[in-house]
C-alpha positions as CSV (number, residue, x, y, z in Angstrom):
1,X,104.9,-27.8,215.4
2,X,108.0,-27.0,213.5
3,X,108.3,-27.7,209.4
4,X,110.8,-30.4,210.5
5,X,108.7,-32.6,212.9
6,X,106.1,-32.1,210.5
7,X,108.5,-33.6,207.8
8,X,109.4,-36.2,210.4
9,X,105.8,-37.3,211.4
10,X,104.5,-37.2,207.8
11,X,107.2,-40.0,206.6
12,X,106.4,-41.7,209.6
13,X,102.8,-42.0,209.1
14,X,103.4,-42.9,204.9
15,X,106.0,-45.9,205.9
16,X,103.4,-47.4,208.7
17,X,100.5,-47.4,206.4
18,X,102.7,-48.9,203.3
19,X,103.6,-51.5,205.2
20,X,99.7,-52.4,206.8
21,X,98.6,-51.8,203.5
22,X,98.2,-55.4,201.3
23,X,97.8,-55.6,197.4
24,X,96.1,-58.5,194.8
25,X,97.0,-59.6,191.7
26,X,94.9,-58.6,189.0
27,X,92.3,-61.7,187.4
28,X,91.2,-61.3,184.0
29,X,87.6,-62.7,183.3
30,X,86.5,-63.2,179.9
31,X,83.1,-61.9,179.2
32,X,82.2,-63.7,176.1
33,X,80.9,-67.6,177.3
34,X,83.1,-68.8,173.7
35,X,86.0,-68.1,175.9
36,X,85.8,-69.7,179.7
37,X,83.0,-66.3,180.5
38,X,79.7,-66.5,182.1
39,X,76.7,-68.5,179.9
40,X,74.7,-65.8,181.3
41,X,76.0,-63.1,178.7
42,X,75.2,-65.3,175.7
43,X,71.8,-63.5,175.2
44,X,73.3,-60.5,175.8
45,X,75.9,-60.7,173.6
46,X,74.0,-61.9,170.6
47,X,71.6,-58.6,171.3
48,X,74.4,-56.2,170.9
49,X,75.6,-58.3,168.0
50,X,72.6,-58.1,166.4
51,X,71.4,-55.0,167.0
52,X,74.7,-53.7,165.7
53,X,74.3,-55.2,162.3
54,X,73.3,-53.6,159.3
55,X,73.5,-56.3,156.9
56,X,69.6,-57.6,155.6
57,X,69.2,-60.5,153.0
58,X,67.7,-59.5,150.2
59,X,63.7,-61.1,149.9
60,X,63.2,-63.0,146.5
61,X,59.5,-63.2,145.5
62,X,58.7,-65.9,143.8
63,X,55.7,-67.1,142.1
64,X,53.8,-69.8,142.7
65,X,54.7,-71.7,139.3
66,X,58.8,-70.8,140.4
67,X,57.8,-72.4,143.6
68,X,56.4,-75.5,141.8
69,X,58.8,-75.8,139.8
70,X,61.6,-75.9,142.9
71,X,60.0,-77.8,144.4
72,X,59.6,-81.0,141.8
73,X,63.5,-80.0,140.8
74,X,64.6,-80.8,144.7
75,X,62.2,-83.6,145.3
76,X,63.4,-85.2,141.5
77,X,67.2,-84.6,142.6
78,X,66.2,-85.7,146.3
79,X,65.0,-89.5,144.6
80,X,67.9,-89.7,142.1
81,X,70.3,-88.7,145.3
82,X,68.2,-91.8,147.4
83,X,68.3,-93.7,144.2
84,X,71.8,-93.7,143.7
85,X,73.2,-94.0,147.4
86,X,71.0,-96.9,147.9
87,X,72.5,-99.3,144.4
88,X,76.1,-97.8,146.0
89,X,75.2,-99.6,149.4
90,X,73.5,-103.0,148.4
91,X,70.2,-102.2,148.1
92,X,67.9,-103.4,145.5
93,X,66.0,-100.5,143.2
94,X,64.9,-100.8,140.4
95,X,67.3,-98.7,138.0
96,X,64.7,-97.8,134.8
97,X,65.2,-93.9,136.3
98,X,69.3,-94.8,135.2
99,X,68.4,-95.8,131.6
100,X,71.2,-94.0,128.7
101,X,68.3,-91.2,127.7
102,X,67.3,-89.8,130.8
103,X,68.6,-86.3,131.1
104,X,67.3,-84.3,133.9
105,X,68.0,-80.2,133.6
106,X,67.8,-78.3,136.7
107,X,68.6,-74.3,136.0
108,X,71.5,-74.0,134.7
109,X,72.2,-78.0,135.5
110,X,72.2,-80.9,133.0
111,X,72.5,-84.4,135.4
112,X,73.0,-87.9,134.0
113,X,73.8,-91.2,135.2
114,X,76.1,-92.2,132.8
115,X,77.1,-95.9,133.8
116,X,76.0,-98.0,136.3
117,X,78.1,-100.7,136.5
118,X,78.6,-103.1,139.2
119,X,81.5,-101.6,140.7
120,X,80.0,-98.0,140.4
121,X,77.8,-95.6,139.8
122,X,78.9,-92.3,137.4
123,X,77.3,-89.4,137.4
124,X,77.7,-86.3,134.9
125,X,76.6,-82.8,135.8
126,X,77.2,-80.2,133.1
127,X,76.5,-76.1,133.6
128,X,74.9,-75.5,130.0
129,X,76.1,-71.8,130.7
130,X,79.8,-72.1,130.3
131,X,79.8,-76.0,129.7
132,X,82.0,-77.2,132.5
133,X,81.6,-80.7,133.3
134,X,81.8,-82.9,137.0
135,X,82.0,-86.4,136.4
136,X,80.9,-88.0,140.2
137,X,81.6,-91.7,140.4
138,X,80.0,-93.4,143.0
139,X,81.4,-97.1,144.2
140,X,79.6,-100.1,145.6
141,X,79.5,-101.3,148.5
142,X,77.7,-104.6,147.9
């Protein structure tokens, strides 16, 4: 065979096989389940994630009279909270636990119900450490 039919048959061979030959289009699929991927990777995804991370919250011990304490703080707040929503919305309390005098501190918290009027219910907490003051007022909905 001579160098030309060699030339010859080789661009013969390239155009018949370019024109058998077919292509796709390329089709992106997400991975992550957040965006359209597979629900299947969710656990392995949030492995990765969080073997990858290197931020720990810090423990706080407490005692048991700091967890006493907590817990009387968020159980008083949790009655005042109940207390308050439920003059607001019609309901019949008895509203002693509103009287001018009662203070209740919490931390750095000072909370009192400063009017209770028929219209609404005002609330004032004050941060004792640099005195700031929110003034919540509550309405009715009798």
């Amino acid at each position: 065979m001579t160098p030309h039919s060699m030339k010859y048959l080789t661009t013969i061979i390239i155009t018949f096989f370019s024109f058998t030959s077919s292509a796709t289009e390329l089709v992106y699929t997400p991975i992550n389940p957040s965006f359209g991927g597979s629900p299947l990777n969710a656990n392995m995804l949030l492995n990765k994630a969080q073997s990858q991370n290197k931020h720990k919250a810090p423990i706080i011990e407490q005692s048991y009279a700091e967890k006493f304490q907590d817990s009387l703080e968020r159980t008083y707040l949790n009655r005042m909270v109940r207390e308050i929503t439920d003059i607001a919305f019609g309901e019949e309390i008895d509203e002693s636990i509103f009287n001018q005098d009662s203070i209740f501190l919490s931390g750095d918290y000072e909370i009192q119900v400063i009017t209770s009027t028929v219209d609404s219910i005002t609330v004032r907490i004050t941060n004792t450490t640099d005195g700031s003051i929110v003034v919540i007022e509550v309405p009715r909905f009798s």
